[in-house]
N, C-alpha and C positions, 0 to 999 in steps of 0.2 A: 507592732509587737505580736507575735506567735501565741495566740490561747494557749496553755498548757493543760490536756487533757486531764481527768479526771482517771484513766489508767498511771498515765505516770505518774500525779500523786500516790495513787497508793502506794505504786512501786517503790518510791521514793521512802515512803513511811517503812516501809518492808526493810531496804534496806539498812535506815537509820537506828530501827529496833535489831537489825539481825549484828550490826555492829555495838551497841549499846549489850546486849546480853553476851557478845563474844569476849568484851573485856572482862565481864563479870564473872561469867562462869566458863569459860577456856580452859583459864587456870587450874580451875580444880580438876579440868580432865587431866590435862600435862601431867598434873602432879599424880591423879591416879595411875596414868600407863608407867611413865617413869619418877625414878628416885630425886632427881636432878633434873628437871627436862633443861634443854639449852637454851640461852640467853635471847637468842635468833629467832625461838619460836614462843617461847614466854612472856611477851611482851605488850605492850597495852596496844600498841601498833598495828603487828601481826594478827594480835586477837580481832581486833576489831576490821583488818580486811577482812582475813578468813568468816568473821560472822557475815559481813556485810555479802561476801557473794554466796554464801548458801543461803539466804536468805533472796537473795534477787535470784538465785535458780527457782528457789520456791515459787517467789511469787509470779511466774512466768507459767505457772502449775494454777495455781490459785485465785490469783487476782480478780481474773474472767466470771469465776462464782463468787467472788465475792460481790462484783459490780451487777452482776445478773441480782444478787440476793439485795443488795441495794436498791435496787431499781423498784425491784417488785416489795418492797417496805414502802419507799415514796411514793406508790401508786397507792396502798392499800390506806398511808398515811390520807393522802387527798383528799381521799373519799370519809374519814372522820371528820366529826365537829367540833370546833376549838376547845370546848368542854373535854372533850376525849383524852384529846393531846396533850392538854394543859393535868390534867391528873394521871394522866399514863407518866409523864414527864416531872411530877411531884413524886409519885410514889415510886419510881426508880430511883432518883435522889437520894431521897431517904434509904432505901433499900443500901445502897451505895455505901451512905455516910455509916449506917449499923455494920458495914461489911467491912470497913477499915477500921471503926472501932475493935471490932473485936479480933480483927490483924494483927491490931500494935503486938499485942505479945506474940503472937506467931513471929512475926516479922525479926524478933530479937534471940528465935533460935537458932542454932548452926545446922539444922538438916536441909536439904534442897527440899522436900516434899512439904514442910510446914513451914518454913519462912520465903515459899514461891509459889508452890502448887495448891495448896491450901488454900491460900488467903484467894490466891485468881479463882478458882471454884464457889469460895464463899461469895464472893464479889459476881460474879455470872449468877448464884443463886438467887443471890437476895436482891437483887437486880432486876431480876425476871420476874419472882415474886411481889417487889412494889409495884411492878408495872401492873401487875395483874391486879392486883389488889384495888389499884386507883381504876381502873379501866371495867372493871367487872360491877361495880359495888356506886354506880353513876348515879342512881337513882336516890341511893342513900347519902351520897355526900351532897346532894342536892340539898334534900330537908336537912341534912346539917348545916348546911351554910343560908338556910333560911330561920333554924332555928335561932344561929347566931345572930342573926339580925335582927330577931326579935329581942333576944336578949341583952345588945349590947342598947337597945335603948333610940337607935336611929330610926327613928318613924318614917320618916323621908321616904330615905334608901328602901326599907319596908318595902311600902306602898308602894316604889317603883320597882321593886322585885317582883310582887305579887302582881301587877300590870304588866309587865311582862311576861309572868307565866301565863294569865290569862289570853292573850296577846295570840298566845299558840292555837292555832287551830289544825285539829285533826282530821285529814282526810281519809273516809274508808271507801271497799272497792266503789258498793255502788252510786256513790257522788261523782266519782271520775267514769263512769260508765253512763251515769247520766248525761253527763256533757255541760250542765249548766252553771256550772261553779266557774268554768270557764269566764263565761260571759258576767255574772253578777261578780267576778272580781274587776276585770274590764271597769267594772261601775266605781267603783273604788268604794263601791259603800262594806268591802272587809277590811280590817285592819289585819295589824300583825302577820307571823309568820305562819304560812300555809307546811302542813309536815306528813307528808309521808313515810307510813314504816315499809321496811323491807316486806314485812309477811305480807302485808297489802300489797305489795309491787310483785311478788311472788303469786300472791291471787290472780291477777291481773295476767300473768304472762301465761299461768295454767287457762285460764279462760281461752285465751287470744288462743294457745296450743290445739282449742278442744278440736275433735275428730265431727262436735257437730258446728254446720256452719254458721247456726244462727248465734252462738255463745262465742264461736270465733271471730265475727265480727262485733259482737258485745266487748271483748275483751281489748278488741286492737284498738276500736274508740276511745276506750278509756285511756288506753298506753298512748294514745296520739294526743288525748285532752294533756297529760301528763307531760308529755312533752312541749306542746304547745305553751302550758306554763312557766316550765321552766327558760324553753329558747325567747320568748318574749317579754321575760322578767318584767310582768304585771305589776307582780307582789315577790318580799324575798317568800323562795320555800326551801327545803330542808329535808331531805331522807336521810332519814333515822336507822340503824340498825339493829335497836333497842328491840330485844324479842324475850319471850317469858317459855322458854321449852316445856315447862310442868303444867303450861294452858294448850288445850288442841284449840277450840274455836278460835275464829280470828275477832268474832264481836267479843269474845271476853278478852281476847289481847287488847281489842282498842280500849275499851273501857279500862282496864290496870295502867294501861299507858297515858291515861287523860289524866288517873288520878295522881300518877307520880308524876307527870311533866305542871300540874294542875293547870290545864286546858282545855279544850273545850272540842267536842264533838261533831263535824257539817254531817249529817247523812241526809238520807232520802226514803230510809226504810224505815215504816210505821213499827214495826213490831221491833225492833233496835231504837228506835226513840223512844216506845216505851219503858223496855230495860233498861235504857242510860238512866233513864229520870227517877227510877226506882234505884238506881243504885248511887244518884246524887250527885250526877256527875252534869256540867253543864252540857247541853247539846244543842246546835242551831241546827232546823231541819228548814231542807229547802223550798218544800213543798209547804210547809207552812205560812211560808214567803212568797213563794208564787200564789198562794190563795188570796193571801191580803192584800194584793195586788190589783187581784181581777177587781174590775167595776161593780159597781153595786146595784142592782136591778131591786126595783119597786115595784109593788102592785098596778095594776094598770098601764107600766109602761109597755113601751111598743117594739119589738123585736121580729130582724128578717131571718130567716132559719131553713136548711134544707131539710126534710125528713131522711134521713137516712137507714132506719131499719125501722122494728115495729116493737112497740113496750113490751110490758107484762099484763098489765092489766087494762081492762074498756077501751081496748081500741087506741090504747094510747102508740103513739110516733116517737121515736126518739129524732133529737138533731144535737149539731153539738158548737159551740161557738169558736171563735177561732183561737183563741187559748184553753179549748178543750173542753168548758164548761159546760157539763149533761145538760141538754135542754130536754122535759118530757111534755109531751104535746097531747091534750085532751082530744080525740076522735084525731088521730092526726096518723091510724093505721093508713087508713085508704088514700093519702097524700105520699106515700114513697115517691123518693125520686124530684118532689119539686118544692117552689120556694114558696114557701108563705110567710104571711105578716100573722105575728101571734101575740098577745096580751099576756104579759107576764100577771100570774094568781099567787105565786108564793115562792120562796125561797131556802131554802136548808143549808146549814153550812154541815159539815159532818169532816171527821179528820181526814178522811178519805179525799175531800177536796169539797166542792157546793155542786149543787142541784137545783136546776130554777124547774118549775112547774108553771107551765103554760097552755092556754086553751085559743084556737082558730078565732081570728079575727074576723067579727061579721061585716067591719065596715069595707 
């Protein structure tokens, strides 16, 4: 059997309305050019070819934009989240239902412009109006439909809401520029759902754009980290369109947007960890995690290390282990360049990451 495209439908609808309105209102042209119009052409029959092929001339005009403008709805549709749809798609309803309401009486008078024209304008307005309504206003039906839950009493459901808001986690640029959210989801030790906003993917693309090339290959890592997440569905993730135009910074976007999604923060940057924290918002930092990680070195134990440049003070050497940890080396300037065994004397951890202190092994 032959698919019937999705041209001929519409055509099809075009001409089923152009005959539907030619019986209706024909009529009352007939009757306006003449006193009598004749039987021949007065007729429910006549009316309804005549509407049916000016209508199918039309839509031989039309159709083409109509399906183009379809198309590009179900593409822009795709890319929202069921949340979106589902309240764009309420609040049109509604919108609808208030627009025949207040029809009914339009509908029962004799003019063409308030018992047709009217009421279809009210119906396009408020139509367009729910959708917006439900669609702009996301963040607040949220905590309404949180508040509801608190109030109807379901602890349960509650607690699994609130778990799933948690659940959310927020990635900003330089996590995905980092690279390593990559691999610690790999581990599976993150839960829930990874969420990218627009403004951070827009960060992201201006970076990659830059005219210098050390921020242009910053930024395309990141756009590769991002994509690598999503083509190997690790973990689900999620971009977000959700943007706040009355904030310029992107860290106070993130932060508004943890609070109304209530979830939670990945970065990498110390000075944005500390604003998150002060503004009460949960934040996991990565670097926090890669420190707790590293091994734990004690006094006296015994480490190989290359000197690689010279401290600040007494002659000290720097080296550094292989997940990065400063090692500073007592007299260990005049060793540039090679490998010694050295005695760890002390330890620091500091936010910035840890710092062993160590002095040349005499044995």
């Amino acid at each position: 059997m032959k698919k019937i495209d999705r041209f001929t439908v519409i055509q099809f609808i075009f001409v089923i309305l152009g005959a539907t309105l030619g019986v209706i209102y024909l009529p009352v042209i007939w009757h306006a050019l003449w006193e009598n119009p004749s039987i021949l052409l007065n007729n429910a029959l006549v009316d309804s070819v005549i509407g049916a092929i000016v209508f199918y001339i039309l839509s031989l005009f039309v159709v083409k934009r109509i399906m183009n403008a379809m198309s590009q709805v179900e593409k822009q549709l795709s890319q929202k989240n069921p949340f979106y749809i589902l309240m764009g798609t309420l609040g049109m309803i509604i919108g609808l239902i208030l627009a025949t309401l207040i029809s009914i009486v339009l509908f029962r008078t004799p003019y063409l412009i308030t018992n047709l024209i009217l009421p279809a304008l009210l119906m396009i307005t408020f139509g367009y109006l729910g959708f917006l309504l439900g669609t702009t206003k996301l963040n607040d039906w949220r905590k309404i439909f949180r508040v509801s839950l608190k109030k109807g009493g379901n602890a349960l459901t509650n607690t699994s809401s609130r778990n799933a808001n948690k659940s959310i986690k927020i990635l900003d640029t330089n996590i995905l520029i980092d690279g390593r959210i990559y691999e610690v989801a790999k581990t599976g030790f993150i839960e829930g759902t990874l969420l990218v906003p627009k403004f951070v993917l827009y960060e992201l693309q201006y970076i990659a754009d830059s005219a210098d090339s050390q921020k242009r290959i910053r930024g395309r890592r990141g756009l590769d980290i991002l994509n690598k997440l999503q083509t190997e569905k690790i973990m689900p993730i999620e971009i977000t369109d959700q943007d706040y135009d009355n904030i310029k910074e992107v860290d106070s976007k993130l932060i508004r947007l943890a609070k109304d999604f209530n979830g939670s923060i990945i970065t990498n940057d110390y000075n944005l960890n500390k604003v998150i924290q002060f503004q009460k918002v949960n934040v996991l930092n990565i670097n926090e995690l890669a420190n707790s990680l590293k091994p734990r070195f004690v006094p006296g134990e015994h480490l190989e290390v290359m000197i690689l440049k010279k401290g600040t003070e007494r002659s000290q050497g720097v080296a550094f282990l292989d997940d990065g940890t400063m090692v500073v080396v007592e007299d260990g300037k005049n060793h540039l360049n090679e490998r010694l065994s050295v005695e760890v004397t002390s330890s620091i951890q500091t936010d910035a990451g840890k710092m062993i202190f160590a002095r040349i092994d005499d044995k």
